[in-house]
N, C-alpha and C positions, 0 to 999 in steps of 0.2 A: 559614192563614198563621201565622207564627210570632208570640209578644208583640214582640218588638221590628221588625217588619219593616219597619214606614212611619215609622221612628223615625232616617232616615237621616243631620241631621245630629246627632243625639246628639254630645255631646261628652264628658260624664262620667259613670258610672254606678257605680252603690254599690250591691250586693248583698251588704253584707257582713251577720254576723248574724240571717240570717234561715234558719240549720240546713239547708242546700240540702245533698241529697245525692249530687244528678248532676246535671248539663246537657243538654240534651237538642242532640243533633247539628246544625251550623247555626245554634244560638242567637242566634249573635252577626255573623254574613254579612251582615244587613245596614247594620251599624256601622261604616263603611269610616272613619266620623269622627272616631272614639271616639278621646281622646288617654289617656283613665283610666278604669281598670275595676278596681274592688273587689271582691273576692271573700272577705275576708279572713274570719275566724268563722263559717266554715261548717263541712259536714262530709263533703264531696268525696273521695269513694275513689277516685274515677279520672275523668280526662276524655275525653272522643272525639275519635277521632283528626281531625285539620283543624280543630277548635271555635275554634280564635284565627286561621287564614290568612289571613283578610280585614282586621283590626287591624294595616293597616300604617302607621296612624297612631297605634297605642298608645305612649305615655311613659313611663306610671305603672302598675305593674301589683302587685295584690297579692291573691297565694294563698297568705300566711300562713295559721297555726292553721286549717289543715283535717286529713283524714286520708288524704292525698295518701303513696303510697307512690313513686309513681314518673312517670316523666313521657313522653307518646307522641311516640314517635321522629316528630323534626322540628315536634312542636308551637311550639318560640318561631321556626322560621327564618325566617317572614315580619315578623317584628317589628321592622323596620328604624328603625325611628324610638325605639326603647326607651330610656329613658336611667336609669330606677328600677326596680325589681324585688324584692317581698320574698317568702321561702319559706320562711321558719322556722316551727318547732313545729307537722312536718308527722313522722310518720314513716319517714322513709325507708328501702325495703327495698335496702340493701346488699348482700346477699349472691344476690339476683336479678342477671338480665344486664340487664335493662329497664332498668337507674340508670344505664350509662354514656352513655345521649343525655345525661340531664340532667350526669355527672359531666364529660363531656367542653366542653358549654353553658356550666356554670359555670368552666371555666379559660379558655374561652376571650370570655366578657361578666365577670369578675370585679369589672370598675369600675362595673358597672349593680346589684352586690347589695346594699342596704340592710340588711342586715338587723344584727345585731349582733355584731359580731366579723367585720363584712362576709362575703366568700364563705365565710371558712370557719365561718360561725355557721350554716351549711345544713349539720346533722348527720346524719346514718348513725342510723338505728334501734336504742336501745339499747347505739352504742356514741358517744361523744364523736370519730369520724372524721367530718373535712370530705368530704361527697359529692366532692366537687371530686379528693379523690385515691383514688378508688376505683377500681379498674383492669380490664382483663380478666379477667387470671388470679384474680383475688378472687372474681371472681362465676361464676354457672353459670346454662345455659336452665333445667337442672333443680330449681333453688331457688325458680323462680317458679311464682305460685297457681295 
């Protein structure tokens, strides 16, 4: 069984600071209660795909300062309850096609982003662009790892 599975009504969880460098698939399925989940100071290169679909009670979410480049298509759609959100001081690869689930996410929950200078403080890698207006023609499948 996973760590958290008999943990069902969880409400808050703080994983932040503690140098994680992936999640393991499921992690969090059995957290249907969870209103807040910290992730923030860690060192996350990528998530698996569905690892948040059962958080359809999460509010508070924050995947700040990790090394998150990009985000798996359709990870926030079951977040229905989201009202906070922070993703800053993440590197984001722009120039991949993978960034317009998150580019297209962030124009369209812009009032959920906390972070600073709100949605457009979620930067582009290297260069000072809001993810939020990154486009098709900008990016290519073949620019990604």
């Amino acid at each position: 069984p996973g760590v958290f599975d008999r943990l069902v009504n969880l409400q808050r969880l703080w994983l932040n600071n503690n140098q994680l460098t992936s999640l393991p698939a499921g992690v969090f399925n059995s957290l249907t209660q969870l209103t807040s989940l910290d992730l923030n100071r860690n060192q996350l290169q990528a998530l698996p795909a569905g690892v948040f679909d059962r958080l359809g009670s999460l509010q508070r979410f924050d995947l700040s300062n990790n090394q998150l480049k990009s985000i798996p298509r359709g990870a926030f759609d079951n977040l229905k309850s989201l009202t906070h959100i922070w993703l800053y001081n993440n590197p984001w690869d722009c120039a991949c096609s993978d960034i317009l689930y998150l580019s297209g996410w962030l124009a369209q929950h812009a009032g959920k982003v906390q972070d600073n200078g709100g949605v457009d403080g979620v930067w582009c890698s290297g260069t000072n662009t809001p993810v939020r207006a990154v486009t098709e023609a900008s990016t290519s499948p073949s620019k990604c790892p």
